[in-house]
N, C-alpha and C positions, 0 to 999 in steps of 0.2 A: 267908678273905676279908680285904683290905685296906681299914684303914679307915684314917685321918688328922685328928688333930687338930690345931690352929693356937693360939698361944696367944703374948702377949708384947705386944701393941696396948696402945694408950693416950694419951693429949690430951703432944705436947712443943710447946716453939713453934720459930719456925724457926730451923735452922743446930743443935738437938739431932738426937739420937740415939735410936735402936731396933731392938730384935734380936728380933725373931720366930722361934717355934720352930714345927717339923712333926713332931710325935710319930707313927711310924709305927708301925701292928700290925697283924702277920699275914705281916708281907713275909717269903720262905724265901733272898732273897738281897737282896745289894747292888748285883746287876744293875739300875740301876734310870735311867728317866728322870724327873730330878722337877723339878716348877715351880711359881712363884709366881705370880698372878694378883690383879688387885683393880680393884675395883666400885666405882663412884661409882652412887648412885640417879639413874635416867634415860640410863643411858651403857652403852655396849658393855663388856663386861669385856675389860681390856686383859692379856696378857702382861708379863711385868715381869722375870723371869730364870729360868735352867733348869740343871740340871747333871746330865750322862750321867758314870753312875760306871760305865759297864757296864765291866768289865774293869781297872780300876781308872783309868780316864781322867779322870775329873774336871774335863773340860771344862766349861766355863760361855759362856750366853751372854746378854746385857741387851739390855732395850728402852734407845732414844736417850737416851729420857728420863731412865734411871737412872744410866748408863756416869760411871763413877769416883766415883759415892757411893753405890752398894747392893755389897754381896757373899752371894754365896751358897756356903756351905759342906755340908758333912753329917758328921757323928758316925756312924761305925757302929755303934760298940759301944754306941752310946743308941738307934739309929736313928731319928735326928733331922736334921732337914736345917733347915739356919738360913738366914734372911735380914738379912744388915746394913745399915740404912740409916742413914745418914751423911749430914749437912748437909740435913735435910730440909727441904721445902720447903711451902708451904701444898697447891701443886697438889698434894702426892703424896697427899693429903688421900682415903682410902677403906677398903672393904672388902679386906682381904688376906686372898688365897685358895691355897690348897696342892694341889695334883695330882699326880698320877702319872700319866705318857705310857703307852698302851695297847702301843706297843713302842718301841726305842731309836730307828726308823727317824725317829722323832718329832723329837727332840735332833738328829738330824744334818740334816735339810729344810731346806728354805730360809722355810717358813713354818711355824716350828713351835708356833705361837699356834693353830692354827685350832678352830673349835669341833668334837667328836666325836673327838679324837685322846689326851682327855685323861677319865682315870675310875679310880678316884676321888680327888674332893674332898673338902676340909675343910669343915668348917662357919664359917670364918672369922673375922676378928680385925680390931677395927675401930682403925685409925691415924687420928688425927686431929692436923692440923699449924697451932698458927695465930703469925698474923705478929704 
């Protein structure tokens, strides 16, 4: 069984820095599609980046809103998948959440945010940014 933890959250103000970790266990490859997610209370959980390592592609891809200040990486031999966020801003202000896509078919869609595509999650790590 896979399960995922999130860890690496905490209060910066804006234009710092945070690099959130996704501890994975259980996983029997690096086949994998995996994404970041985060939650404001009252708000739809938004997409925020993904990366298909299947075959060793390492494609990546960002919501508008992050594009040239989040990166997302992964460590295999930790198997951890990281999120770098750079020049952060108040609005990135939420719950950051970690998933694994149910197949790779996920990472390569054109909507690959949607709810039901994605399982499991982290229990997540709260980023807070103030100005």
């Amino acid at each position: 069984q896979v399960q995922l933890a999130e860890s690496g959250g905490g209060s910066v103000q804006a234009g710092g820095s945070l690099r959130l970790s996704c501890a994975a266990s259980g996983l029997t490859s690096w086949n994998n599609c995996m994404g970041w997610f985060r939650q404001v209370p009252g708000k739809e959980r938004e997409g925020v980046a993904l990366i298909d390592s299947y075959y060793g592609t390492d494609s990546t891809r960002f919501v508008d809103s992050v594009k040239g200040r989040f990166t997302i990486s992964q460590d295999n031999a930790k198997n951890t998948v990281y999120l770098q966020m750079d020049d952060l801003k108040p609005e990135d202000t939420a719950m950051y959440y970690c998933a694994r896509a149910t197949t790779r078919s996920v990472c390569l869609g054109g909507n690959p945010w949607a709810d039901g595509m994605w399982n499991p999650w982290g229990q997540g790590t709260q980023v807070t940014v103030s100005s």
